[in-house]
Each structure stands twice: as C-alpha cells, then as structure tokens.
C-alpha positions in Angstrom: 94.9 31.6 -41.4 93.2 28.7 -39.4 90.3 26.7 -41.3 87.9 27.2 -38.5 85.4 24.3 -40.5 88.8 22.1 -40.0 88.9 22.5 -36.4 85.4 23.1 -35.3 83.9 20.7 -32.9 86.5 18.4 -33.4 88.9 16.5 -31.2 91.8 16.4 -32.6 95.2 14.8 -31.7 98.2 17.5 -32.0 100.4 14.8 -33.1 98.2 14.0 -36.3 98.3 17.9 -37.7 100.8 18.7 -40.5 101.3 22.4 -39.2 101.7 23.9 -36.1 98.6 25.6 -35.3 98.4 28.8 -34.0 95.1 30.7 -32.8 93.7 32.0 -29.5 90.4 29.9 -30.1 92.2 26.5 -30.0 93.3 25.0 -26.7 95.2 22.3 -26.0 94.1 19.3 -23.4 96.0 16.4 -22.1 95.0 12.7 -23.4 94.8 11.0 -20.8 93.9 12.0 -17.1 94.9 10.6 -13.3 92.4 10.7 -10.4 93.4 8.7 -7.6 96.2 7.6 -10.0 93.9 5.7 -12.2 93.7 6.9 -16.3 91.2 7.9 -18.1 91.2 9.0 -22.0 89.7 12.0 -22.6 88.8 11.2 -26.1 87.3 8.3 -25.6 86.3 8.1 -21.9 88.1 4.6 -21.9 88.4 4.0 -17.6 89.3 0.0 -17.8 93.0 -0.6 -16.5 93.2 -3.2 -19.1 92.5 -1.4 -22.0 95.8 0.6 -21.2 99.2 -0.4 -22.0 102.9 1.3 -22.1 105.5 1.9 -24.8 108.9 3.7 -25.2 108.2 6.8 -26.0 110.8 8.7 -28.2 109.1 12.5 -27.5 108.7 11.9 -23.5 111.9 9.5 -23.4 109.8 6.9 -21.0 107.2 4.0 -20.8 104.2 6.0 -21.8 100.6 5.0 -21.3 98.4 4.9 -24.0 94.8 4.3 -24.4 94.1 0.9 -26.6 89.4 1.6 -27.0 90.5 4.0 -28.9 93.9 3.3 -31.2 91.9 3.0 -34.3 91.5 6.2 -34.7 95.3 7.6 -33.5 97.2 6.8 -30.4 95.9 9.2 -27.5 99.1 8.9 -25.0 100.0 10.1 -21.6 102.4 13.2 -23.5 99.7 13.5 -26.1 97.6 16.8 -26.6 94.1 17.6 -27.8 93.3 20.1 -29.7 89.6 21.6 -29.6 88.5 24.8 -31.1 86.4 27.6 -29.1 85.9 30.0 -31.4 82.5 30.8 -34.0 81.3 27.6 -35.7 81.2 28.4 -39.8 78.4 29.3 -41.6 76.2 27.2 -42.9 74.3 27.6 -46.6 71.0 29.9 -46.3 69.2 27.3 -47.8 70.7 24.8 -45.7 67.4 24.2 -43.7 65.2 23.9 -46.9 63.4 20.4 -46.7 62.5 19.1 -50.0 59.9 16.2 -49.1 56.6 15.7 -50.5 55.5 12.6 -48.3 52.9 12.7 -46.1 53.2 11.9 -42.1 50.6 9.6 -40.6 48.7 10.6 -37.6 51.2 8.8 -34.8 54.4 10.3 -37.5 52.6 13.6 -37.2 52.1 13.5 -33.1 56.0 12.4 -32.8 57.2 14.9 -35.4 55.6 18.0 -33.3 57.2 16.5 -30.3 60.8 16.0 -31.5 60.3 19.7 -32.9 59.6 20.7 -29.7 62.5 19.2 -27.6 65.0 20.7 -30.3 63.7 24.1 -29.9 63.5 24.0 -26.1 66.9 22.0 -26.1 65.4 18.6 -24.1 65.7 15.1 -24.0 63.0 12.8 -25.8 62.4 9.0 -26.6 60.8 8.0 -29.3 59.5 4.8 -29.2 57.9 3.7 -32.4 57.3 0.3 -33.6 59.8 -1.3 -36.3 58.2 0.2 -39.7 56.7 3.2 -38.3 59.0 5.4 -40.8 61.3 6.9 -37.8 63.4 8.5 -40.1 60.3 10.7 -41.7 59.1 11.8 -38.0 62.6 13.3 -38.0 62.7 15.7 -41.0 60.5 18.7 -39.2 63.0 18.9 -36.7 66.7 18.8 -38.6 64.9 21.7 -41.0 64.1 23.5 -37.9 67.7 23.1 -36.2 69.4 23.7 -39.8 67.1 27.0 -39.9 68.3 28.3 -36.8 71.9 27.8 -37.5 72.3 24.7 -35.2 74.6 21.2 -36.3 72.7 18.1 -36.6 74.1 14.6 -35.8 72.6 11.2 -36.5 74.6 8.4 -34.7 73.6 5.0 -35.0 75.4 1.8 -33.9 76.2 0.2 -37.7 77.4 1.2 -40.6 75.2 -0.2 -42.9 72.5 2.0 -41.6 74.9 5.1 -42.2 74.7 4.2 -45.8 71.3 3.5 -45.7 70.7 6.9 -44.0 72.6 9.6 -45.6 71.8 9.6 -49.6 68.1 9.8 -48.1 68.8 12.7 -46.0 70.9 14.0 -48.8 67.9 13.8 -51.2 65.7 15.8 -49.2 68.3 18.4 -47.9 69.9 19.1 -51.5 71.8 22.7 -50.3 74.0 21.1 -48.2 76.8 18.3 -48.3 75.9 15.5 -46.0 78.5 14.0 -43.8 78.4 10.4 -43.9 81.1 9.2 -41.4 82.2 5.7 -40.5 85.3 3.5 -40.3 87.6 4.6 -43.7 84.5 7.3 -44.5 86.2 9.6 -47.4 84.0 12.5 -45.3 85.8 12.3 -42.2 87.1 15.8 -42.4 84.5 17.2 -44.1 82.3 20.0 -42.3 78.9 19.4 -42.1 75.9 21.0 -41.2 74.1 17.8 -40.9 76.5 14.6 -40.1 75.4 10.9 -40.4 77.7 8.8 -38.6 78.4 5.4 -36.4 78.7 6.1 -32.2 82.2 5.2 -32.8 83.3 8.1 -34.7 82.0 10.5 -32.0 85.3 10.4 -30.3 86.4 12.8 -32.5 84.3 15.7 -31.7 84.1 17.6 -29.0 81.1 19.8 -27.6 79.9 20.0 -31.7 76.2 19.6 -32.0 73.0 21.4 -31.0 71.2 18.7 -32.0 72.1 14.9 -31.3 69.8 11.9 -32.6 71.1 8.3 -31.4 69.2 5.3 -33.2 68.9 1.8 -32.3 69.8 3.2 -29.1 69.0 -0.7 -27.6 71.6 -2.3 -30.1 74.7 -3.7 -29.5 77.3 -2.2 -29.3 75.8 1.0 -28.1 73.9 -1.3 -24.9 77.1 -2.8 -23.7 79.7 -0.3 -24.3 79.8 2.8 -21.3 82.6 4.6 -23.7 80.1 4.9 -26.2 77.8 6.8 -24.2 80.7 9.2 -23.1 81.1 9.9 -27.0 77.4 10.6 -27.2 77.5 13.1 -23.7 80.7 14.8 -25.1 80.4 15.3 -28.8 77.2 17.2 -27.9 77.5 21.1 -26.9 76.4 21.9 -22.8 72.9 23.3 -24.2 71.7 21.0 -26.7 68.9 18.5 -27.7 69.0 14.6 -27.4 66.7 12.4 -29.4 66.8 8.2 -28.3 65.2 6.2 -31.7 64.3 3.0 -30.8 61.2 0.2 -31.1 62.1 -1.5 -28.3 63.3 -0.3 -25.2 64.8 -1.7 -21.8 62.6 -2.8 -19.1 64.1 -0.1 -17.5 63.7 2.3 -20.4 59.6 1.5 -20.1 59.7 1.3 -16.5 60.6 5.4 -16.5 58.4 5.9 -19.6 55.3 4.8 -17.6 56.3 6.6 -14.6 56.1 9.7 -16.4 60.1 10.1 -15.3 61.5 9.9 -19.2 60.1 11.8 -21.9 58.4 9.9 -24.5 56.4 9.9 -27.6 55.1 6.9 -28.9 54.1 5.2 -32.3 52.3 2.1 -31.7 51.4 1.7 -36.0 53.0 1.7 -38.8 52.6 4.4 -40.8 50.3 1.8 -43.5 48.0 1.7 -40.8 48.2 -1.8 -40.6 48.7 -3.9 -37.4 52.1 -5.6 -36.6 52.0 -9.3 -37.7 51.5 -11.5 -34.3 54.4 -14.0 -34.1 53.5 -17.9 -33.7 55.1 -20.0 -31.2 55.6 -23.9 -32.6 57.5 -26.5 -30.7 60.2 -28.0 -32.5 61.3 -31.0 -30.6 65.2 -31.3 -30.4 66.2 -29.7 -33.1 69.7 -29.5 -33.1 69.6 -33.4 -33.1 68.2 -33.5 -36.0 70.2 -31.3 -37.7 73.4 -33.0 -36.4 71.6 -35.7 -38.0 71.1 -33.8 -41.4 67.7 -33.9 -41.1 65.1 -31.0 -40.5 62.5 -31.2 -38.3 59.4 -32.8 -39.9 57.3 -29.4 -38.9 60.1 -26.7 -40.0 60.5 -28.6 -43.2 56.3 -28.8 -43.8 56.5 -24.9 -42.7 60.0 -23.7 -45.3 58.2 -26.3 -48.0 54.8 -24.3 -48.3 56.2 -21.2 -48.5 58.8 -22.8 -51.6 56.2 -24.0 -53.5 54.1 -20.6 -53.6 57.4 -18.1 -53.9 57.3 -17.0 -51.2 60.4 -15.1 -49.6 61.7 -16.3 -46.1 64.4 -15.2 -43.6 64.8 -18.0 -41.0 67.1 -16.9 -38.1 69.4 -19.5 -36.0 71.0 -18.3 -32.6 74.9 -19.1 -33.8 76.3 -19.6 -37.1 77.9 -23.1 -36.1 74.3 -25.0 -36.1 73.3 -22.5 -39.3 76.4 -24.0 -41.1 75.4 -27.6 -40.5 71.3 -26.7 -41.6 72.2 -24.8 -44.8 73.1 -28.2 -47.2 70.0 -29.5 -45.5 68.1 -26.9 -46.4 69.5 -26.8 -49.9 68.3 -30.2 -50.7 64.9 -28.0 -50.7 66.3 -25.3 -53.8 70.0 -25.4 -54.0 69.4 -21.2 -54.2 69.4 -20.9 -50.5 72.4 -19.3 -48.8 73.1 -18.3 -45.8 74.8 -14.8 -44.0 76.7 -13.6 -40.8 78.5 -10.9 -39.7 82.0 -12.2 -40.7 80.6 -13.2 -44.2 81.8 -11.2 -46.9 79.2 -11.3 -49.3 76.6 -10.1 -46.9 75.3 -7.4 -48.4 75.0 -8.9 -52.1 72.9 -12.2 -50.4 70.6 -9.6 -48.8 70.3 -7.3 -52.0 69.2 -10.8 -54.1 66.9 -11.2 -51.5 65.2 -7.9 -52.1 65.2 -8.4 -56.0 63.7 -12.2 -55.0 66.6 -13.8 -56.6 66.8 -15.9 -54.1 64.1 -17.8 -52.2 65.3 -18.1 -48.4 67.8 -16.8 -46.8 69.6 -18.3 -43.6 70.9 -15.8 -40.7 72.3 -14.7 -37.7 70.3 -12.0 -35.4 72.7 -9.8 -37.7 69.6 -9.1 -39.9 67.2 -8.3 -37.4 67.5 -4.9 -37.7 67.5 -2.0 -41.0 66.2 -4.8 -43.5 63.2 -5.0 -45.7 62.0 -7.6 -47.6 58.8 -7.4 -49.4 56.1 -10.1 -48.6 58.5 -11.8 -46.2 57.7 -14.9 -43.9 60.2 -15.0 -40.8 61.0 -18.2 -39.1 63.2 -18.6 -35.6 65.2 -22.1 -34.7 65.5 -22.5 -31.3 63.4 -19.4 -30.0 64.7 -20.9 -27.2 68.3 -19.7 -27.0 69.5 -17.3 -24.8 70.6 -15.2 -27.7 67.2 -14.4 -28.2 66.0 -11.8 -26.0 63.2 -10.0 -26.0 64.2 -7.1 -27.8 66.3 -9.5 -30.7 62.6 -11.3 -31.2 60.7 -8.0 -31.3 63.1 -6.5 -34.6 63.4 -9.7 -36.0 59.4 -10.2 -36.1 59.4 -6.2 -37.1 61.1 -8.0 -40.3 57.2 -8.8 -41.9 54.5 -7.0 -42.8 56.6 -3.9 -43.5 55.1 -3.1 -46.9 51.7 -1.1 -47.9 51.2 -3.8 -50.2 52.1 -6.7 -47.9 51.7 -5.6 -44.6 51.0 -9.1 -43.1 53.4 -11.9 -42.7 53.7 -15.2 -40.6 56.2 -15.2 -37.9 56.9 -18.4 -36.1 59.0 -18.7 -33.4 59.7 -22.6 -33.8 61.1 -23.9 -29.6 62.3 -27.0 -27.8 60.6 -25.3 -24.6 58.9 -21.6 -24.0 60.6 -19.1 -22.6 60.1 -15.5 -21.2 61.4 -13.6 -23.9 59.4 -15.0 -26.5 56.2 -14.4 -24.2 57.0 -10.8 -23.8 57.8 -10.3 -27.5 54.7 -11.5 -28.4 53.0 -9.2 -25.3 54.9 -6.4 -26.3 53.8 -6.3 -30.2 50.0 -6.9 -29.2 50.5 -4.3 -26.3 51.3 -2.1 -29.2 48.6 -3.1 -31.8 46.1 -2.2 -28.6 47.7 1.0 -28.5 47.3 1.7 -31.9 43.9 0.6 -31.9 42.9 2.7 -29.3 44.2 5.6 -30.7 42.4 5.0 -33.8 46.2 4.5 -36.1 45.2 1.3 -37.0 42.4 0.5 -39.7 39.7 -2.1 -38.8 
C-alpha cells in the first residue's frame, strides 16, 4: 500500500526509494531534458552549461550528465527518473485551520490581512509591502486559517534558515492541531507531511505542483534576487491554480515602478504596527576612514559617536561593507570595552554573539550586512562605515536602518550612515523611509 503523505507533492528521485513503487497515481519523469540539445534539470530548473558535468555511469554504461545546482539534495542524471504523485492529497486534521491568537492587528495589519485573505480565496498574486517592523508575519495568520479551513497546503519560503527557525515554533504556537514542517538543509522534517510547511527556497526542488497557497519572504534578498533556479522552485512547487504572496519592505525599482502603475497588486504598510514613525537615518562624513583604521585609529567622529552611546549603555550594531576592514577595526574598537565582538556569515558563533546582544550582555556588536535583516535588538543605535561602498544599496541601508526603533517601548533610535562621499543609495534610503512615514501619516497609522 503506497503512503500517499510520502509521495504527495513531492519530487522525488527513483533512485533514492528503498522499494519499488507501484501505483497508477505515480508517474515517472526524466531528470534532465534536451531542447535544441541543450539540458535542463527538471528538478531544479538548472539551464547553465556549466553547472553540468559527466560521469561513468554503471546503470546506463556511459558518460552521463548530471545536474551539479542541485547535487545536494541527490544526483538528478540524464538516466535518472522522477517520481511525482497525482493522486488525492491526505487529509488534513479538522482542527487544522483553528487559529489560536489573541493579538490584535493594527489598522495597516488589519487593511493587509483582508487583502492577502482575499487573493488566497480568489487564488491571485499579491505584494505586500510593509515597512521592516510592521509584524508581516501577524498580517499573515487570517489567511493560512482560511487556506487550512478549506483543505488547501500552506508554504512559507524564505531565503535563510535562520528565519525558518525563527518562523515555525511561532506558527506552531498559534496552529497547535497540526505538526509544522520546518524544512531546511539537514531538517529532521524533510519527509514529514504537512499541512502548513516552513522552509528555505532551496528545499522547494523537492516538491512538485504541492501548495494552494505559496508565501515567499524577503523576496528582495539574496539569494532569492540573483538566483533564476530559485524562482523555478517557487513557479513549480506551487499547484496550476494557486495563490502567491511576495513579503518584503523594500522592493526593486522595478517592483515599485509596477506597483504605482497599478500593473502589480499591492497592499501596503507604511507603520509599524506601534504606531510610531520609522527612525530617519543621519548621514555624517567620515573622512578616509579606512586610513585610519589601517592606522589603528578610529575616526575622531565615529569614536565621539560609539563613546556616548558606551558611557550611557546603550546597545549598538555598527555595520562595515567586508569583514577584512571589520577584522582590522574590532581591537580598535575593543580598546573602548574589551566586550565588543564582531560576526559574519562564516563565523561560527554567530548566533550566540547576537543572542548576548538581545540579553545586553554585550555592548556593541560589529557586522557584516548579514544582520540586516530578521534581528531585533531592544533600544538599539545602528551605525554604517563607509555608507559609501557599493555593497550598500538601497535596499541593504533600508533593513539595516529597519534595525532601530522596532520596540513599543523604544521605538526611536539614531541611525547614522557615517561616508567618505554621498551616494545614491543612501539618498534613496533615506527618501524611501520618509516616503513611508508620509504615507503613514496620511493615512492616519502613525500617532502625532
């Protein structure tokens, strides 16, 4: 007897079972495609001639292709097959839909709530656009209960893991009659069934035509941006009739372009849900920076700026474009409180640095633009060395400054974008979070 919650909306390789499956609602697909005699992986979507490669093959007995976007997760070969069920999907608890949530929505929660309700039901596309802190996971609830009422599976990708982790006990909590999948490289859940599935972009290869109902966060963050076979994932893991929510405070030019237009749907929140304006970042000009630091020396107005905030407590997050010049600044900055660290990507102890941050255990933290997004720090001040970089871009200054002010009790903060020289994207940051504040005034979200 086939598990039909095994096989449903999954894309599985053949060669990975342990049984030889036998139903008339599975069907078996090639792994990789020719047109024009150029490959494409049908699990992945993977196109670029150089993420292909041959091997001997022992079950073909030749040099077989093989897709290499997508090895991680089981070589997908020119013999392999796919296996995709078409029959019923299982059923899901009664009380699967039942939300357990006593918060309240604000006004601008309440107006994108209604709308992301209404795209589910009528199966449409919809952006919301809300500004970092507006509780986007909140304006979300209405609409999983209302898809998880109806029968219909719920994914929510985002680009990072971290936020997986972040996401799932909370929609666990206020979904108790069902078992939340959480999914993400080495996720214990990956063959679990799920109503209601949390998970990274990545792991959407391996489904197939699965959900009624796909939300994709952070849709501007890298990887997601830069990557077209993540997109494919998104497109094929969700069924031919089905909703698409985009998350996201801060959209491409092109994004906004088609939102003012009228050509995308949008809804927007221009508050947070505290009713409290976004903090306005500060631009200060820095002088040559990196000289100084190469000099071990900080710049006589960054070290005036870090000093105040030492001397009353108070916590700050000061972001450098590349870990290199962070390196050389962090025993500099240490002569200040020897407390101070600093994080990247690569760093192993990320996640306890940021959690000492929370429990103000330590007083500043150095970083990389890998803490611009999914962090809160109470009562935070946020400082930027070398504004000027190319590295960051509008949207990177926008999340980063999104960092302060996030709190009911704290909802203001000093952002200063410290520069050797003014640039573009840190004018448009700046417009773009007062372009929002006027929104919100206007439509009476914000107080005073």
């Amino acid at each position: 007897m086939i598990d039909s919650s095994y096989f449903s909306g999954r894309d599985l390789l053949r060669d990975s079972l342990s049984f030889s499956p036998d139903s008339p609602h599975l069907t078996f697909h090639p792994g990789i495609t020719f047109t024009h005699q150029k490959p494409r992986c049908e699990r992945c979507g993977n196109q670029q001639v150089h993420l292909f490669a041959s091997f001997p093959c022992s079950r073909c007995q030749k040099e077989c292709l093989y897709c290499r976007n997508c090895i991680m997760m089981g070589r997908v070969a020119e013999c392999s097959e796919l296996v995709r069920w078409t029959g019923p999907i299982p059923d899901h608890p009664v009380s699967a839909g039942e939300l357990h949530w006593k918060g309240q929505l604000s006004d601008g929660q309440q107006a994108a709530s209604d709308a992301v309700v209404l795209a589910i039901e009528s199966q449409n596309e919809l952006l919301v656009w809300a500004v970092c802190g507006a509780g986007k996971t909140e304006v979300l609830f209405h609409g999983i209960a209302a898809a998880l009422k109806a029968n219909q599976r719920v994914c929510l990708a985002t680009p990072r893991t971290d936020v997986v982790l972040e996401l799932a006990p909370r929609l666990q909590e206020v979904f108790p009659h069902l078992e939340v999948a959480a999914l993400y490289g080495g996720s214990p859940d990956r063959d679990k069934y799920s109503p209601l599935v949390i998970t990274t972009t990545h792991q959407l290869f391996r489904y197939h035509q699965a959900f009624d109902v796909m939300v994709v966060d952070e849709v501007d963050a890298f990887p997601y941006t830069l990557d077209p076979t993540l997109h494919y994932a998104v497109k094929k893991s969700r069924k031919p009739s089905s909703a698409l929510i985009y998350l996201t405070a801060t959209p491409s030019l092109e994004w906004q372009e088609e939102c003012q237009s009228g050509k995308r749907n949008v809804v927007t929140i221009p508050a947070r849900f505290h009713r409290h304006p976004l903090p306005v970042p500060e631009m200060q000009w820095i002088g040559r920076w990196k000289k100084a630091i190469d000099k071990g020396k900080l710049p006589a107005v960054l070290e005036k700026w870090v000093s105040e905030r030492l001397a009353i407590k108070k916590p700050v997050l000061v972001f450098f474009p590349h870990i290199e010049t962070m390196e050389k600044a962090l025993p500099i900055f240490q002569t200040l409180d020897p407390r101070i660290q600093s994080v990247h990507s690569e760093d192993p102890d990320r996640k306890e640095k940021v959690n000492q941050m929370r429990k103000q255990e330590m007083p500043l933290l150095l970083t990389t633009t890998i803490l611009e997004r999914g962090v809160t720090i109470t009562n935070v001040d946020v400082a930027v060395v070398g504004a000027e970089d190319d590295t960051f871009t509008e949207s990177a200054l926008v999340q980063i400054s999104g960092r302060a002010g996030r709190k009911a009790d704290f909802p203001d903060g000093n952002i200063t974008f410290f520069h050797f020289g003014r640039t573009n994207a840190m004018l448009q940051a700046i417009s773009h979070i007062e372009r929002m504040n006027k929104q919100g005034r206007e439509r009476r979200l914000i107080d005073g």
